[in-house]
N, C-alpha and C positions, 0 to 999 in steps of 0.2 A: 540588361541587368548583369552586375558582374557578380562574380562566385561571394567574394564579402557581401554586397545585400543579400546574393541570397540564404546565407548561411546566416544573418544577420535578424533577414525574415523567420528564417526557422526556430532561431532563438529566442526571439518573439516570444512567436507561439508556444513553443512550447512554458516557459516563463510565465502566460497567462495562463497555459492550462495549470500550473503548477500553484496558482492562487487559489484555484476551487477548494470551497472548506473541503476536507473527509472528514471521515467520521469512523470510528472503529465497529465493523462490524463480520459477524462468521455467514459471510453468504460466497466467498470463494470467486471476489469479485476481483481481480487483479490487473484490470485495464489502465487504471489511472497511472502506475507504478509503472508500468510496460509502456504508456506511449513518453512521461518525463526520464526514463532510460531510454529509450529512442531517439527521443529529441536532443538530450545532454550528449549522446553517444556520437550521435551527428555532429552536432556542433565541434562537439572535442576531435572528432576524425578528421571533418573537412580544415578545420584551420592546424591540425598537427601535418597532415600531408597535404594540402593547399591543392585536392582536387574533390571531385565529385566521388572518383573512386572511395577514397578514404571515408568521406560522411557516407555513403552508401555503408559501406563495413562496419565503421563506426555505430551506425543506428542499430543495425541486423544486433551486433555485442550486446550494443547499449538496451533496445529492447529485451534479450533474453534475460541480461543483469537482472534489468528493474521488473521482469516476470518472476523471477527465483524470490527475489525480495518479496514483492506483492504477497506470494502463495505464503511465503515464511511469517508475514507479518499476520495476514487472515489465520494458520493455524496459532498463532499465537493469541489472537483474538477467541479463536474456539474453546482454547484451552481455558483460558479466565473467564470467559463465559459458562463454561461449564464448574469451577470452580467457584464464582457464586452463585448460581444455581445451586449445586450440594450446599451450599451454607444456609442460603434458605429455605430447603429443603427440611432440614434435619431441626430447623425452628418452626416449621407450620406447624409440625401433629404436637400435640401435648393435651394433658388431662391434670383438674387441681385436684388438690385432696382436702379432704374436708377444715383442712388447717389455711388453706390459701394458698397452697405451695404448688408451683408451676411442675409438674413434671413432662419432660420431654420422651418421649420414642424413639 
């Protein structure tokens, strides 16, 4: 097999992995983002220096990238997540007044 399929193969896979729906959520899951920077990283290495070495390099970059992003992207999920929480939070408690009028806590 020569170095183009297999870097051809790699691109592949990772491309399929890279169809799995996500879904935005704070559980500080950052694998998906870590293996399509690995796999891009690869791909991009091996055919810029037309060896094993370079996709080897390539992945090791390309995975840390797409780990940095991952974790940045979850806290960013945390944070709107906790953001509407307090929204609805500060709309559960309330008491009426004898007039019908909603008062909030």
């Amino acid at each position: 097999m020569t170095r183009f399929a297999k870097i051809a193969a790699a691109a592949v896979i990772a491309l399929g992995a890279g169809t799995v729906s996500a879904y935005a959520a704070c559980d500080g899951d950052a694998s998906t983002e870590t293996v399509l920077g690995a796999g891009s990283g690869a791909l991009v290495g091996g055919l810029a220096s037309h060896s094993i070495v370079g996709a080897a390099v390539g992945g090791v970059a390309g995975g840390l990238i797409g780990n940095t992003i991952g974790h940045s992207n979850n806290r960013a999920d945390c944070r709107r997540a906790a953001r509407a929480r307090a929204v609805h939070r500060e709309h559960d408690a309330y008491y009426t007044d004898r007039y019908g009028r909603r008062h909030y806590y």
